[in-house]
C-alpha positions, 0 to 999 in steps of 0.5 A: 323446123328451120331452126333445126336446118339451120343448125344441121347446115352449120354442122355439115359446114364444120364438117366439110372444114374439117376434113378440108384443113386435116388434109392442109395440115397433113400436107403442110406439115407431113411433107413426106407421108402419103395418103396411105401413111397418114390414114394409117396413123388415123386408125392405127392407135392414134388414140393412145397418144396423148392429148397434148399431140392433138393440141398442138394440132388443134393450135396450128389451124384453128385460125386457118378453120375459122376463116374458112368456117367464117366464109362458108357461113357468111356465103349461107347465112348473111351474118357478119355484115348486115348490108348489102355491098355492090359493086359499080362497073363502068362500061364506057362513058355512059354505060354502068353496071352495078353488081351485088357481091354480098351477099351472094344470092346464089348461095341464100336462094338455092342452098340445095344446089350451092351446097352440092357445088361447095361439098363437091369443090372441098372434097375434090380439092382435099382428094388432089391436096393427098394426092388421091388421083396418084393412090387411085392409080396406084391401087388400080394397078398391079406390079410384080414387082415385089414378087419378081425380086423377093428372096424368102428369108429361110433358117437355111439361107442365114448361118451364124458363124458367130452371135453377137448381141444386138443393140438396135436403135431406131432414133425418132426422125433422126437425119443427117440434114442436121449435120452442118453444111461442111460436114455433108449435111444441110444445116449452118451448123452441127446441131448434133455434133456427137451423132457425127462424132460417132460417126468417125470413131474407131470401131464404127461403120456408116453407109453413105449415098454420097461421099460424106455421111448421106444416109438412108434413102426415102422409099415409099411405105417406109416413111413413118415409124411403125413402117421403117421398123418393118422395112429395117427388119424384114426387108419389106415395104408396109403396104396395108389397105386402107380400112376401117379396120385397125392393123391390130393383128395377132397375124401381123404380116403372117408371111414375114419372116423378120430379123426377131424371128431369125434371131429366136430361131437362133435362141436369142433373147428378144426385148424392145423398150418403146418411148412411145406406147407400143399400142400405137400403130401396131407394134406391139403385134407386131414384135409378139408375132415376129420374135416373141420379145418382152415389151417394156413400154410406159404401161408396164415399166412399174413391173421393172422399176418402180421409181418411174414417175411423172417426170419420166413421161413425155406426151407419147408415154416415157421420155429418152433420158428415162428410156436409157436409163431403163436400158441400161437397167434391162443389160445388166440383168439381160446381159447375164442370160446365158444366151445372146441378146437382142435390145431394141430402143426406140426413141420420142423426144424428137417427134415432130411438132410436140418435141419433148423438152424437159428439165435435162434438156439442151436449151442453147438453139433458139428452136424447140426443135434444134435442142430436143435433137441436140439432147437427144444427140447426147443421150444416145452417145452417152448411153453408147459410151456407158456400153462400151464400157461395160464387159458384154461389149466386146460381142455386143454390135450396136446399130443407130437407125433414123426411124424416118425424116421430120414430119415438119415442112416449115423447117425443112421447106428449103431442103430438097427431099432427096436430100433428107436422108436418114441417119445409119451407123453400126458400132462394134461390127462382126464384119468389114464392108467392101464399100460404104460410100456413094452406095443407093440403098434404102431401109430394105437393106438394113434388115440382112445388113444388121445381121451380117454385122453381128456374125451371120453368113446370107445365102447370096447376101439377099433377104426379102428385098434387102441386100447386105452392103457390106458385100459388093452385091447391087442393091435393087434401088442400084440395079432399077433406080429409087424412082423406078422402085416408087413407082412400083411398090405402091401398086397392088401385089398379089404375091404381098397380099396373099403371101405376106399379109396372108388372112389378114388382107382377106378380112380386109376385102370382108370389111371393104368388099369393094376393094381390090 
C-alpha cells in the first residue's frame, strides 16, 4: 500500500511540473499570446501537427522539468542525499543554534498538508504567470464596445465597380522588425531584403504607423494565425470561450459576414492553399462557412498533382517553395474560369521555434531562424514576380499580410512590443490611398481595405470594426486609441456571443454551465 502512495505522489508531482513549466514555456516563449490564445491552440487541432513541433518543446524545458521534479521529489522523498545537513547559526558569542535543512521534515512528517501547500503555490504561480487575475477580470466584465461600433457588412453596403482577382497572402510571423534599423526596422540588417524591395516598387502600396514601413499593429485576439485570419477577413476580433469543447463548427461564426462570402455572393471563385493542415485551429470550417472555397492543404494535394512527395512536406504538412509551385499550378488553370478569382496562400516555413529549412533554403545567417525568413523573403517575390508575368495580372490585385509577430522571445527580447508590427503591401491596386503613412490601424482594417483595393465601393468606407484606409476616415484605434481597444474586446460582448458566435456560444454555456 505505501508503494502504491508512493507511486500515485510521484505522478501527481509530475503533474504539477508539468502544468508548471507549460505555462513558463508559453510565457517565455509565446511573448505576445494571452491565455486565451494559447488554450485555443491547446484544443483547437494541435494534434494534427507534427510530432517534430512537440519535440522541440519537449527539448526547451526538459532540464527546466527535471530540476523542478528533482527538487519536489527531493522535498518528499529524501532520495538524492542520504544524510541529514544542518545548518549552524551563531547567535552572539555563546549562544549557537543548529538547523536542519535537508531534509525539510515538514515535507516527510505531514505530507497531506505540504502537499495541499505545494498544489496551491505552483498552481497560483502558473495562474498569475498566464496572466489569469486579467482573463478573470476581463470575462467578469461586459463592454459594448463591439456592439456600439460594429457596421454590419450587407451586399448592399459593398458595390463593385470593377472585379479584380485576388491574391491574398498571409505570411507566417512576417514582421517588419526584420528590416534593418536604417531602414525603419529593428534589426542590424535587411534580413528580408526582397519583402522591402516590394515595398518601393512601382505599382505597390503599404500602410505604415510611423513614417517608414511600420506596419500592422498588435490588437488582442488577433495574435495568432487562425484569429489574424478572421480579423484581416471579417473585421472582427476571435474571441471564443475557453472550452473543452474543440471550435470545429459547420457554424463557425454564423453571425460573420467575411470577405469569402461577399466575394461569392459576387460570383468569385474561392480556393485557399494552406502550408500548414487546415484541420489545425479551425480553419477548415472556417473557409467552408465563409465562402465555400476549394481547400488544397498536404492531405488532399495528390488529387491536384501528383508528383508531390516527401521532400515537398514540412513539420505542419507541405513547405513554401512546394506551396508556390502549387499556386502557380492552381492560376493557370483557375485563371481560365470565366469568373474572377480569389486565391488565398497562407505560409509555414517561418513558424517560430521549428523553422523550416530545407535543401533550397538560404543558409548565410548564423540563425535557423534569420534564414528560413530570408527563403521565404525570396519565394514570395519570386512567386509575385512570376505573376506579374503572367497575362491575368493586369486585373489581378496581390496583398501580402503578416499573419502575426514571432512567437519567439529570446530573439526579440530587446524589441519593444509596440514596435513588432506586421508586415502589410497591396500589389496592382484598383485604387489610390489618400494617406498611407503615420496611420493607427490594426488587422480589422484590412478586411474593407482588400476590397476597396480590388475595385469595391463601402458605404461610408466601414465594414465589422474595420475602416478602409485608402479613404480619409479615422480608424477606431485612431478615434479611441490602441490601448483604449485592448481593454475593451477582451471583456464579455453580448452582442458578439449572440450575434456573432450565435448557436455556437450557446453549446459553449451547455458544455460549461458555469460560465458566463
Amino acid at each position: 500500500m505505501k508503494k502504491l502512495k508512493n507511486i500515485l505522489l510521484i505522478l501527481y508531482l509530475i503533474f504539477l511540473t508539468l502544468i508548471l513549466i507549460v505555462t513558463f514555456y508559453f510565457k517565455f516563449c509565446f511573448t505576445n499570446e494571452t491565455i486565451e490564445e494559447m488554450y485555443f491552440y491547446a484544443t483547437n487541432g494541435v494534434t494534427h501537427a507534427d510530432a517534430g513541433v512537440f519535440l522541440v518543446a519537449v527539448g526547451d524545458c526538459i532540464i527546466f522539468f527535471l530540476i523542478v521534479l528533482g527538487i519536489l521529489i527531493s522535498l518528499y522523498f529524501n532520495v538524492l542525499i542520504n544524510k541529514k545537513i544542518f545548518l549552524n547559526i551563531k547567535l552572539g558569542k555563546k549562544k549557537k543554534v543548529r538547523k536542519q535543512i535537508y531534509p525539510l521534515n515538514f515535507f516527510l512528517k505531514h505530507r497531506g498538508i505540504s502537499l495541499i501547500i505545494t498544489t496551491i503555490v505552483m498552481l497560483l504561480i502558473s495562474f498569475i504567470n498566464m496572466d489569469g487575475i486579467k482573463f478573470t477580470k476581463d470575462n467578469i466584465q461586459t463592454s459594448t464596445f463591439i456592439e456600439d461600433n460594429y457596421v454590419t457588412p450587407k451586399k448592399e453596403n459593398i458595390i463593385f465597380k470593377k472585379k479584380k482577382n485576388l491574391i491574398l497572402i498571409f505570411a507566417e510571423s512576417f514582421e517588419t522588425t526584420l528590416f534593418s534599423k536604417e531602414e525603419g526596422g529593428e534589426w542590424k540588417y535587411n534580413v528580408m531584403p526582397e519583402m522591402f524591395k516590394l515595398l518601393n516598387e512601382e505599382g505597390s502600396i503599404y500602410f505604415a504607423s510611423d513614417d517608414k514601413v511600420g506596419g500592422v499593429n498588435t490588437l488582442f485576439a488577433t495574435t495568432w494565425t487562425t484569429a489574424s485570419i478572421v480579423a484581416n477577413t471579417t473585421g472582427l476580433p476571435f474571441k471564443i470561450p475557453i472550452d473543452d469543447n474543440k471550435y470545429h463548427s459547420d457554424d463557425f461564426m454564423k453571425g460573420a459576414y467575411a470577405l469569402g462570402d461577399v466575394l461569392k455572393d459576387n460570383e468569385y471563385y474561392n480556393e485557399v492553399i494552406s502550408a500548414a493542415k487546415t484541420s489545425f485551429g479551425g480553419l477548415q470550417e472556417y473557409y467552408t462557412k465563409h465562402g465555400n472555397y476549394n481547400i488544397i492543404d498536404n492531405r488532399n494535394v495528390k488529387k491536384y498533382d501528383k508528383t508531390y512527395n516527401k521532400e515537398d512536406k514540412s513539420s505542419w504538412g507541405m513547405n513554401d517553395k512546394y506551396l508556390f509551385e502549387i499556386a502557380k499550378q492552381r492560376l493557370e488553370e483557375i485563371s481560365n474560369k470565366n469568373e474572377p478569382f480569389n486565391l488565398n496562400l497562407i505560409t509555414i516555413d517561418t513558424h517560430a521555434n521549428d523553422e523550416y529549412i530545407g535543401k533550397y533554403s538560404e543558409t548565410k545567417y548564423k540563425t535557423k531562424n534569420e534564414n528560413a525568413y530570408a527563403t521565404s523573403s525570396k519565394l514570395i517575390y519570386e512567386f509575385v514576380n512570376y505573376v506579374k508575368k503572367q497575362p491575368y495580372y493586369k486585373d489581378t490585385t496581390i496583398v501580402i499580410l503578416g499573419d502575426h509577430p514571432s512567437m519567439h522571445k529570446s530573439i526579440y527580447k530587446n524589441i519593444s512590443k509596440s514596435r513588432r508590427l506586421r508586415y502589410n503591401v497591396i500589389i496592382n491596386s484598383e485604387k489610390e490611398p489618400i494617406n498611407t503613412k503615420n496611420r493607427v490601424f490594426t488587422a480589422l482594417d484590412m478586411y474593407p481595405t482588400i476590397l476597396s483595393s480590388i475595385g469595391a465601393d463601402i458605404k461610408d468606407d466601414r465594414l465589422g470594426l474595420g475602416v478602409n484606409l485608402f479613404s480619409d476616415k479615422e480608424t477606431l484605434s485612431e478615434k479611441y486609441g490602441l490601448e483604449k481597444i485592448n481593454n475593451e474586446i477582451p471583456k464579455r460582448s453580448i452582442f458578439y456571443n449572440d450575434e456573432i458566435l450565435g448557436t455556437d456560444y450557446a453549446k459553449f454555456l451547455l458544455k460549461n454551465k458555469d460560465r458566463h
